[in-house]
C-alpha positions in Angstrom: -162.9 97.0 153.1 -165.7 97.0 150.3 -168.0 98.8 152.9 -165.6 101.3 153.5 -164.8 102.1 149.9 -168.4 102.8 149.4 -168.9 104.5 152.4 -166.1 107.1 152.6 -166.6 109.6 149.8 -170.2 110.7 151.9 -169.1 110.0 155.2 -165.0 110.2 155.0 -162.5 107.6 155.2 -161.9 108.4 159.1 -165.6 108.0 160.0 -166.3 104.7 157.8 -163.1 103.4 159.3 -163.8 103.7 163.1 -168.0 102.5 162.3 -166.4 99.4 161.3 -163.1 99.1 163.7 -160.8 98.5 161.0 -157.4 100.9 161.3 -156.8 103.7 158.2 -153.3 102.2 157.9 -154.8 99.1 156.8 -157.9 100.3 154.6 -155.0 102.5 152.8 -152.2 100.0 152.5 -155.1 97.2 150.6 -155.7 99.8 148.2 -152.2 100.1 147.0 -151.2 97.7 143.7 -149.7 94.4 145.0 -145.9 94.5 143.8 -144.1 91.4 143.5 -140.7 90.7 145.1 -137.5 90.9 143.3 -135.4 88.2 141.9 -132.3 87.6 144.2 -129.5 88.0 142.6 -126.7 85.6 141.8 -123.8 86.2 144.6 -120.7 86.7 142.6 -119.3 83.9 144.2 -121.6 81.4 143.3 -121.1 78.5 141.4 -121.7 79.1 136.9 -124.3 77.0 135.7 -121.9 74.6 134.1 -120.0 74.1 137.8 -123.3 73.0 139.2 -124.3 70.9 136.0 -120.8 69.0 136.7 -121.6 68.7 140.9 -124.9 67.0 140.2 -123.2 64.5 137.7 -121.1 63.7 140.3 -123.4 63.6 142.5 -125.7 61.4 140.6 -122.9 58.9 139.1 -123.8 55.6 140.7 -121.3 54.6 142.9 -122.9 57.8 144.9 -126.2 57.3 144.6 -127.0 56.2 147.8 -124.4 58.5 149.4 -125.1 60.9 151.9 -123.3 64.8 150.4 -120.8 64.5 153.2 -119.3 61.1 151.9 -119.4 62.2 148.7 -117.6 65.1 149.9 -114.8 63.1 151.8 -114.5 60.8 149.1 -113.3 63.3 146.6 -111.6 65.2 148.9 -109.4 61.7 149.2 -109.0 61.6 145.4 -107.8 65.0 145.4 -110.4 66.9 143.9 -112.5 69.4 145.2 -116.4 70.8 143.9 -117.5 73.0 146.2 -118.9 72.3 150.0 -121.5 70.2 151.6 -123.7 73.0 151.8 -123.6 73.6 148.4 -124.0 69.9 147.3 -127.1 69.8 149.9 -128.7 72.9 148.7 -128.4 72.0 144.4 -129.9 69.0 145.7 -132.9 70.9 147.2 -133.5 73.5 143.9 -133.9 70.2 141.8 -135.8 68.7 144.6 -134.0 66.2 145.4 -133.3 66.6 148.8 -134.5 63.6 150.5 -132.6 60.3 152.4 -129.5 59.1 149.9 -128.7 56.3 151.9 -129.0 53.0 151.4 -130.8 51.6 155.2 -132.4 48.9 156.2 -136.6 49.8 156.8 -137.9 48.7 159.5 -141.3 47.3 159.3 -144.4 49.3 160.4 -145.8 48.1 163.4 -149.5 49.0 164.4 -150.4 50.3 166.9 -152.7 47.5 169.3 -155.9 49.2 170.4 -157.9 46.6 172.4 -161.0 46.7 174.4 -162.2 44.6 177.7 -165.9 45.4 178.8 -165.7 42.2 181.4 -162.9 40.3 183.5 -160.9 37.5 182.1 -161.4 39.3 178.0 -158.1 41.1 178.0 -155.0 40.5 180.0 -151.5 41.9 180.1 -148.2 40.8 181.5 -145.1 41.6 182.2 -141.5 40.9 184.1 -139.6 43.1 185.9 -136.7 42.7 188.1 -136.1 42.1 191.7 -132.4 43.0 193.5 -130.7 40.4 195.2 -128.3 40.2 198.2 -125.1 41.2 196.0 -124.8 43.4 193.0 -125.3 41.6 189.7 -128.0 39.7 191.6 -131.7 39.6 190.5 -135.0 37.9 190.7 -137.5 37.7 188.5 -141.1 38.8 189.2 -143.8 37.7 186.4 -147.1 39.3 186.9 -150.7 38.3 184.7 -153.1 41.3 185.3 -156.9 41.8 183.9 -156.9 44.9 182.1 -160.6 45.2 183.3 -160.2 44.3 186.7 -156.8 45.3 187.5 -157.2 42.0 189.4 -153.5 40.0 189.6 -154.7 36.6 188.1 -151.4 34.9 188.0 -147.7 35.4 189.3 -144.1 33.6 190.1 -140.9 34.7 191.4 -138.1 33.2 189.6 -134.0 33.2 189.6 -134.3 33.9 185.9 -136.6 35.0 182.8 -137.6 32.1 180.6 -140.1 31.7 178.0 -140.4 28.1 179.7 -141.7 29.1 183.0 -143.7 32.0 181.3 -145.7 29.1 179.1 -145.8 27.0 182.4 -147.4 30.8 184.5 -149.5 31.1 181.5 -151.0 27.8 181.4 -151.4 27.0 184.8 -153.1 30.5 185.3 -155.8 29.9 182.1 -156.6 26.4 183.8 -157.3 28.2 187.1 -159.8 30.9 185.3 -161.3 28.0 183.3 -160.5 30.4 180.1 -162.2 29.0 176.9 -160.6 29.2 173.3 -161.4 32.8 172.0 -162.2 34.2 174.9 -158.9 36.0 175.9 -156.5 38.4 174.6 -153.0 38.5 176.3 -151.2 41.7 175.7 -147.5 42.0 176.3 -143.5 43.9 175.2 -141.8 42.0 172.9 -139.2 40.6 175.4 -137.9 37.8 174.9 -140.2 35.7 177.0 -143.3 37.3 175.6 -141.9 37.1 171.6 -140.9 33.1 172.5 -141.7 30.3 170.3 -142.9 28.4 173.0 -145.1 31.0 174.3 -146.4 31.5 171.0 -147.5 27.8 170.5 -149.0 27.4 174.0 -151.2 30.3 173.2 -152.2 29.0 169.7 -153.1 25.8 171.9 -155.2 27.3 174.4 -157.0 29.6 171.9 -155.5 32.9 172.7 -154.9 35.7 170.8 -151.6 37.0 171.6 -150.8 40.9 170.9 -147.6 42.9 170.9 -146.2 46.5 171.9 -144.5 48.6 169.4 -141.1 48.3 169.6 -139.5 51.1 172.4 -142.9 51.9 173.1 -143.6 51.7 177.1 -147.0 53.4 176.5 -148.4 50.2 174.7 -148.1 48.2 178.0 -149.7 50.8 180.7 -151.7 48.8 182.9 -148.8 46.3 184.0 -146.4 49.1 183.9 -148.5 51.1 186.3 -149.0 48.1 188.6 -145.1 47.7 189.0 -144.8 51.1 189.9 -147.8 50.7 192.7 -146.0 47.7 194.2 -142.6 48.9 194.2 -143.4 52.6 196.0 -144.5 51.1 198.9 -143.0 52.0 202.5 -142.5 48.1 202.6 -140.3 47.5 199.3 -136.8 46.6 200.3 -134.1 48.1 198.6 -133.1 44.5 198.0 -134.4 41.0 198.6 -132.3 38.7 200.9 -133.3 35.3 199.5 -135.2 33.9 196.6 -138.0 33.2 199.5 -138.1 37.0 200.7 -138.5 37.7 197.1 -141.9 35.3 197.5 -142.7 36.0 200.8 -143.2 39.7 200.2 -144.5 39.6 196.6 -147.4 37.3 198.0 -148.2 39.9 200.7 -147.8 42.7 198.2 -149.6 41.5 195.6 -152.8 40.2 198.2 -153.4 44.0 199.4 -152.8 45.0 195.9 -155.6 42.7 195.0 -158.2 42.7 197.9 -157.1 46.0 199.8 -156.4 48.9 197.6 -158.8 50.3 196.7 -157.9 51.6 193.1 -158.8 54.9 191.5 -159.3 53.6 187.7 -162.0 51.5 189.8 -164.1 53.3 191.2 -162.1 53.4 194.6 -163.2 49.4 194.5 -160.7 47.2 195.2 -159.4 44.6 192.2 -160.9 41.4 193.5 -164.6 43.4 194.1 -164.5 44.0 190.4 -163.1 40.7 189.0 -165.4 38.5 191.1 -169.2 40.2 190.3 -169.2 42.6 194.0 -169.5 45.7 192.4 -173.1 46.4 192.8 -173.0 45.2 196.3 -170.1 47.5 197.4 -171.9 50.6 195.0 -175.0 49.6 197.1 -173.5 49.5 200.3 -171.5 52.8 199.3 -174.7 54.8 198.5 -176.9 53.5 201.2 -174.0 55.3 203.4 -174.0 58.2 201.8 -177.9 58.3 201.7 -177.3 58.2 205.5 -174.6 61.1 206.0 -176.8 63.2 203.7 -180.0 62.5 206.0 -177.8 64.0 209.4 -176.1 66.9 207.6 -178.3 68.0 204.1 -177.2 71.2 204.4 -173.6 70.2 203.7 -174.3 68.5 200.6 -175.4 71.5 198.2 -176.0 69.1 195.0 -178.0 66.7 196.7 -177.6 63.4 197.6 -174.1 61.9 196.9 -173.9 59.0 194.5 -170.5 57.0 194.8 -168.2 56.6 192.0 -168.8 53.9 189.4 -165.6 51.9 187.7 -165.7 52.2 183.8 -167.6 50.0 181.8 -165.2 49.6 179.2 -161.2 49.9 179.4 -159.0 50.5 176.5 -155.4 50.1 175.8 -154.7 53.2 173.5 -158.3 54.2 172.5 -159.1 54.6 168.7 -158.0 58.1 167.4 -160.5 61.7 167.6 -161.5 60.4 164.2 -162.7 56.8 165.1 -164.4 58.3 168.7 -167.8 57.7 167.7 -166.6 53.9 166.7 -165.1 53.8 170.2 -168.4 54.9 171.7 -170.6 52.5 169.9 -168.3 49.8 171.4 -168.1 50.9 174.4 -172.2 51.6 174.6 -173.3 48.4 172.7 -171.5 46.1 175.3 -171.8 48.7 178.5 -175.0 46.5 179.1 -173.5 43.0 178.8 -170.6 43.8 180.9 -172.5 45.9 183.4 -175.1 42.1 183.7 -171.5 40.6 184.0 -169.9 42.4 186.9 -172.9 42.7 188.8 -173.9 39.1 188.4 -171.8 36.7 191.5 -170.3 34.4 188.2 -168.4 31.2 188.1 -165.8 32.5 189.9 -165.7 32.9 193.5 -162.7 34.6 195.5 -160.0 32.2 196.4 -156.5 33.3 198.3 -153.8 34.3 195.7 -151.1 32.2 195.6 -148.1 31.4 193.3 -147.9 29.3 190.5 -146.0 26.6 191.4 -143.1 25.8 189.3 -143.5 22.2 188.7 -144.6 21.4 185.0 -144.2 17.9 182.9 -141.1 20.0 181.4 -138.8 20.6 184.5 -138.9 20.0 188.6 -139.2 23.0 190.7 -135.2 22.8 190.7 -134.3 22.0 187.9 -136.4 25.4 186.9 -134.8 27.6 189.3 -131.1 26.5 188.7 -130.7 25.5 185.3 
């Protein structure tokens, strides 16, 4: 605009305007004196200064303190007397800026949201219990499911004719015993159902040294990895509308969850398969992967135009909801500073070795196997 001004009296305002692409319309309107907007008036029908003055006494007497404008209205409708109309009342509020909640409500604590990190199986587990149709309507069966968050590997599970937080603590313990977990070495993630939020639950993890965390209330998103696994076993051609028996409920959910474990071959992974990741097989099946593709790109290296294929790698570090675009170069830091130790962790065979999954049984120092089930 400046350049223009000191440009138009030699070469005209047309001329400067078009040098610089900026429309006449415009260079003319920003010379013009800036002229402030008129008052509003008052409607005529608006309430005198001493009418509002007498609303907002009402308004602020304190038996209506906490009273939202449309109970205050009602109410004095009821003891035949009449101000003026919600609107009104809402909108003196707002001019003296108090137009904010009036009710009295119970707050609900702020729960935070649980970002957690596993860079290497059996740190971070989730788990979860969804329901299984029976023969007859009203019938169900109870699938719990344990999965690493790392591996996606299933590490424990039980079909049940009910959700208890006693069998859970009995799934729970029976499954750390098998992993040989140490105290402070796991994180188990779940909802708060009422299993997961138990008492008993609670203790057995103090017991074992786990650190339990929580969902946010009504939050499904808090909980992915088991949600997603449900979904994966329960879109299969083979999933039966519903189950016939408590023992077809087992029968399949053993076979499910074994070429869930050691057959699919998961996309989060790679394209590896659960049980390659949880039990150190990863840099033999990347190995063996490559040396293939090394192969294929030797016969045909004309149909590989970027060179020699490299097979995809699983991630070296999983989160459940991933620090904020503020905290990313926190998250990479993690994520970089332990790549190394789980990368030495995955490739390494480790303590564990593969072993067929099976069902926890039900038997605990607490109940029989049917006392469990039918009680």
């Amino acid at each position: 605009m400046q350049a223009v001004t000191e440009a138009a009296p030699r070469l005209g305002v047309a001329v400067a305007c078009n040098a610089i692409g900026l429309p006449r319309a415009s260079f003319y309107r920003g010379r013009r004196p800036a002229v402030g907007r008129r008052p509003r008036r008052s409607p005529p029908r608006a309430l005198s200064q001493p009418e509002q003055e007498a609303v907002m006494s009402v308004l602020h007497e304190p038996r209506f303190a906490d009273w939202a404008p449309a109970q205050v209205y009602a109410q004095r409708l009821d003891e035949g007397s009449y101000l003026c109309s919600v609107r009104t009342m809402q909108r003196l509020l707002a001019s003296r800026g108090e137009a904010q909640e009036r009710r009295d409500q119970r707050i609900h604590p702020a729960y935070a949201r649980p970002e957690l990190l596993a860079t290497k199986p059996n740190e971070l587990w989730s788990w979860d219990i969804t329901k299984l149709l029976g023969p007859r309507k009203w019938t169900y069966y109870y699938l719990y499911v344990i999965l690493d968050v790392f591996s996606r590997f299933v590490v424990g599970w039980m079909v049940a004719l009910r959700e208890s937080a006693m069998l859970a603590q009995h799934l729970i313990a029976e499954t750390c015993r098998r992993e040989a977990i140490a105290p402070g070495q796991l994180t188990l993630h779940a909802d708060r159902g009422s299993s997961m939020a138990s008492k008993p639950v609670a203790l057995l993890l103090s017991d074992l040294g786990v650190t339990k965390t929580h969902s946010r209330p009504h939050v499904s998103n808090d909980n992915p990895f088991s949600e997603s696994q449900f979904k994966t076993l329960k879109y299969r051609p083979g999933f039966p509308d519903r189950f016939d028996s408590l023992e077809h409920a087992r029968g399949l959910s053993r076979d499910l969850l074994h070429w869930y474990n050691h057959e699919h071959h998961h996309c989060g992974l790679g394209f590896l398969t659960p049980a390659d990741v949880h039990h150190g097989r990863t840099a033999q099946r990347l190995a063996d992967r490559a040396g293939v593709l090394r192969a294929a790109h030797a016969r045909n290296p004309e149909r590989f135009v970027r060179g020699v294929p490299k097979p995809a790698s699983p991630p070296m570090a999983v989160w459940i909801n991933p620090p904020a675009a503020s905290d990313t170069q926190t998250c990479r830091s993690l994520a970089s500073g332990s790549s190394t130790q789980g990368s030495t962790e995955i490739a390494s065979p480790g303590a564990a070795c593969a072993v067929p999954l099976r069902e926890i049984p039900l038997s605990s120092p607490y109940t029989t196997p049917q006392e469990a089930l039918m009680t």
